[in-house]
C-alpha positions in Angstrom: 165.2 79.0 122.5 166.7 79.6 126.1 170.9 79.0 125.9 172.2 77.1 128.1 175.2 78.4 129.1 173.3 81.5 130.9 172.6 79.1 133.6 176.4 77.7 133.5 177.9 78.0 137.2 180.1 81.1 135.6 177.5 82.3 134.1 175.3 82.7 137.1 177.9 83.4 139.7 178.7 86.5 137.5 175.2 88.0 137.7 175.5 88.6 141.3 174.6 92.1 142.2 175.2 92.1 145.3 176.4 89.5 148.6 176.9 89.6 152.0 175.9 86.9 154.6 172.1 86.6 154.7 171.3 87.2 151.0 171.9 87.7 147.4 170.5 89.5 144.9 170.6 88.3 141.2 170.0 90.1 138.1 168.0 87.4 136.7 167.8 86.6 132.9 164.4 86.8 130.8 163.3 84.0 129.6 164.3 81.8 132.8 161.9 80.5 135.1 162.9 80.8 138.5 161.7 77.3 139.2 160.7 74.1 137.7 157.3 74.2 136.0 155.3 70.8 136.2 157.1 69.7 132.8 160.5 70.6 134.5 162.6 72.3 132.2 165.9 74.9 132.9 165.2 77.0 135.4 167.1 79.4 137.3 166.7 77.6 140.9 168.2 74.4 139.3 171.7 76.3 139.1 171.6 77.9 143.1 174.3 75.5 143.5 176.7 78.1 142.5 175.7 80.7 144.8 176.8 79.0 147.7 180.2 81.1 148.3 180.8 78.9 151.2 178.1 78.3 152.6 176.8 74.5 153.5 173.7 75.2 151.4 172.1 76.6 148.2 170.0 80.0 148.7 166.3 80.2 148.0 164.2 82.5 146.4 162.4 85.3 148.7 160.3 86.2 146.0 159.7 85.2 142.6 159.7 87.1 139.1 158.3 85.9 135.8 160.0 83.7 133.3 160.3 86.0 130.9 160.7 89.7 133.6 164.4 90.4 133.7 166.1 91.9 136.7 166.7 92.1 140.6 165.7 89.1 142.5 166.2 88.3 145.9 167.6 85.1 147.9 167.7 84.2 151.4 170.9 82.3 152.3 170.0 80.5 155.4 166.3 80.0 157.1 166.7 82.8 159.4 167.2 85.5 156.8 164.9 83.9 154.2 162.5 84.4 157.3 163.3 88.0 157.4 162.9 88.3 154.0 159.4 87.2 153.9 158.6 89.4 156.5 160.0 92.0 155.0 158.0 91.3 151.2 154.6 90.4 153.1 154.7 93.8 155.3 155.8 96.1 151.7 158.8 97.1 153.3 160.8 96.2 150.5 161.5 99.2 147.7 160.9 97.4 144.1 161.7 99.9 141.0 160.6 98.2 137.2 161.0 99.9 134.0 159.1 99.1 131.3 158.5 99.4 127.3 154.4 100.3 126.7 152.6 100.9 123.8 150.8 103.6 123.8 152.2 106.5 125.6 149.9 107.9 128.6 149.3 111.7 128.2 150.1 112.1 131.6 153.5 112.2 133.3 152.7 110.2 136.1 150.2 108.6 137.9 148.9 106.3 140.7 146.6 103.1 139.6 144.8 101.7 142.0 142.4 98.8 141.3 142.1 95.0 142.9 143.1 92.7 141.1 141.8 88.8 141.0 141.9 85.8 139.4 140.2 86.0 136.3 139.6 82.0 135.9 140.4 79.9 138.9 141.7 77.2 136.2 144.8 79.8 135.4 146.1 80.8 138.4 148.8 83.2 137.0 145.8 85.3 134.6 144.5 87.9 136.8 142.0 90.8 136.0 140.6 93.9 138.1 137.6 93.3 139.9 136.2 95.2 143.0 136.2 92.1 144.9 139.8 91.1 144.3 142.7 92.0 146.6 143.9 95.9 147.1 146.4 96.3 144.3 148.4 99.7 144.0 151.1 100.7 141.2 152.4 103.9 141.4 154.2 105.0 137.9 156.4 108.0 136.2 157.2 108.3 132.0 160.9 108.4 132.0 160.6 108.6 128.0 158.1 108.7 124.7 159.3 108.1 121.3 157.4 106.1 118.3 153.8 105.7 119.9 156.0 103.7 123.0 156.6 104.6 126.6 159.3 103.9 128.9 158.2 103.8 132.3 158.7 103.3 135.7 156.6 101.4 138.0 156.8 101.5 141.7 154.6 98.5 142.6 153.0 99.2 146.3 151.4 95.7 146.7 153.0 92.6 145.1 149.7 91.0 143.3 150.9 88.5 140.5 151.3 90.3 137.4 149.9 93.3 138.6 151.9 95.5 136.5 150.9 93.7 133.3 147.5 93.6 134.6 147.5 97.1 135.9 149.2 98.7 133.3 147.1 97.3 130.2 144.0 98.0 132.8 144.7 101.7 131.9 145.7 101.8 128.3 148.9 101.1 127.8 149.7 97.3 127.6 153.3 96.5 128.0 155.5 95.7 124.8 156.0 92.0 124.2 153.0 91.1 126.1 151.3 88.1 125.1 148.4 87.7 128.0 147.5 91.3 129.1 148.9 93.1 125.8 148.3 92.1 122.1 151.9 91.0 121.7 152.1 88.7 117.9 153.3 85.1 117.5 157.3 85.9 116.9 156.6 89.3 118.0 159.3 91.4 120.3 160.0 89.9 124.1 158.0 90.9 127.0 159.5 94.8 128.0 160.0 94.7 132.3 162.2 94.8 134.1 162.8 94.9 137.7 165.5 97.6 137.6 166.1 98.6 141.1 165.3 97.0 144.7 165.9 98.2 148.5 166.3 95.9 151.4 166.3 97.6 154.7 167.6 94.2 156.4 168.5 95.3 159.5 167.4 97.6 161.6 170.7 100.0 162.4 171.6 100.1 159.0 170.7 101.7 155.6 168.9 99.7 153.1 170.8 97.4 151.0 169.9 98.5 147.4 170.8 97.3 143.8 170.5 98.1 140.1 170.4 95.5 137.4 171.5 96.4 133.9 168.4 96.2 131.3 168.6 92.8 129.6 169.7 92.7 125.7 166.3 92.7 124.0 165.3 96.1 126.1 168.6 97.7 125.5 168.4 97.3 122.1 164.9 98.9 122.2 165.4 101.8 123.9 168.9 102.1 121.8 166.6 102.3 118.5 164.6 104.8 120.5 167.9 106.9 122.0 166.8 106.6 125.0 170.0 107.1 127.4 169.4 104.9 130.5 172.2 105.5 133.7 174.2 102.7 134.2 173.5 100.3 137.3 175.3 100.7 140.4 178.3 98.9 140.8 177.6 95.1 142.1 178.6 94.7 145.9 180.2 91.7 148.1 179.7 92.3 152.4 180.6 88.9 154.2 181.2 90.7 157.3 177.2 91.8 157.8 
């Protein structure tokens, strides 16, 4: 059950990763859906009104993540930028690192998967399955780690097809942990294992990307702990009002 004081204005203002004047970018919690659902419900949007920092109005989301994907996600603070942004996520300019848990560790290194993905059954939109007549999907990935029959991964996504990491990665044998639609995740079993670790925004032009790290959520960290898997701590969080 989701606690409600992770979407308390503290609570979210302190997950800032990084600020300046045309965006944010929030280390989101798992098991928080970035928007109302058609039951409403907590959700992460509902609580923008703490991300203001001055500003007349609330950010908005230039992306979205899953309810239950942890990790880096981007806001647009005004319509110009959140126009940028778009441009920016439609065109694939925008670096996205995830890590991940899978079961079943590849016996290769690394690896490029590269299969279109669709919509398995037009009455669930969010379900999504290869098939040569789907869209170009491309997930590049790297083992970081193997221990216990488990993997931890990174993905490098190279499209943005819904769930196409879930779908991709349990497309080639090794499902992600916790997964309960592409995996074989049990009633009461562990969390869903990604994370969207790392992102790069080159926002302008004449400058160097802007780039953040979001520290791996409690139920991941406990996991690769059991494992002794030593992941590097996140960048430090950064505020530019100036740009």
């Amino acid at each position: 059950m989701l606690d409600p004081s992770i979407l308390s204005p503290d609570a979210i203002a302190s997950r800032v990763l990084h600020r300046d004047g045309l965006m944010l970018i929030l280390d989101k919690p798992a098991g928080v859906p970035v928007h109302a659902g058609p039951k409403g419900g907590p959700n992460l949007e509902a609580s923008f009104g703490a991300l203001r920092f001055g500003l007349p109005r609330d950010p908005a989301l230039a992306h979205r993540l899953d309810k239950d994907t942890s990790g880096c996600l981007v806001l647009g603070r005004h319509r110009k930028a959140l126009a940028r942004l778009g441009k920016l996520f439609s065109s694939g300019r925008i670096g996205k690192t995830y890590w991940a848990v899978v079961q079943g560790a590849p016996e290769a290194d690394q690896g490029r998967i590269d299969a279109p993905l669709a919509k398995r059954n037009p009455n669930r939109g969010w379900w999504m399955a290869v098939d040569p007549a789907g869209l170009p999907s491309v997930t590049e990935w790297k083992v970081m780690a193997r221990g216990a029959g488990l993997a931890w991964i990174a993905f490098t996504p190279l499209t943005g097809r819904t769930h196409q990491i879930r779908a991709h990665a349990a497309h080639v044998g090794m499902p992600l942990l916790g997964d309960p639609i592409y995996g074989a995740a049990p009633q009461g079993g562990p969390p869903l294992h990604l994370h969207a670790r790392a992102v790069s925004v080159p926002m302008r032009e004449s400058r160097p990307p802007i780039e953040a790290e979001a520290p791996l959520p409690p139920h991941m960290a406990a996991t690769f702990a059991a494992l002794d898997w030593q992941a590097p701590a996140p960048r430090a969080s950064s505020v530019d009002e100036a740009s």
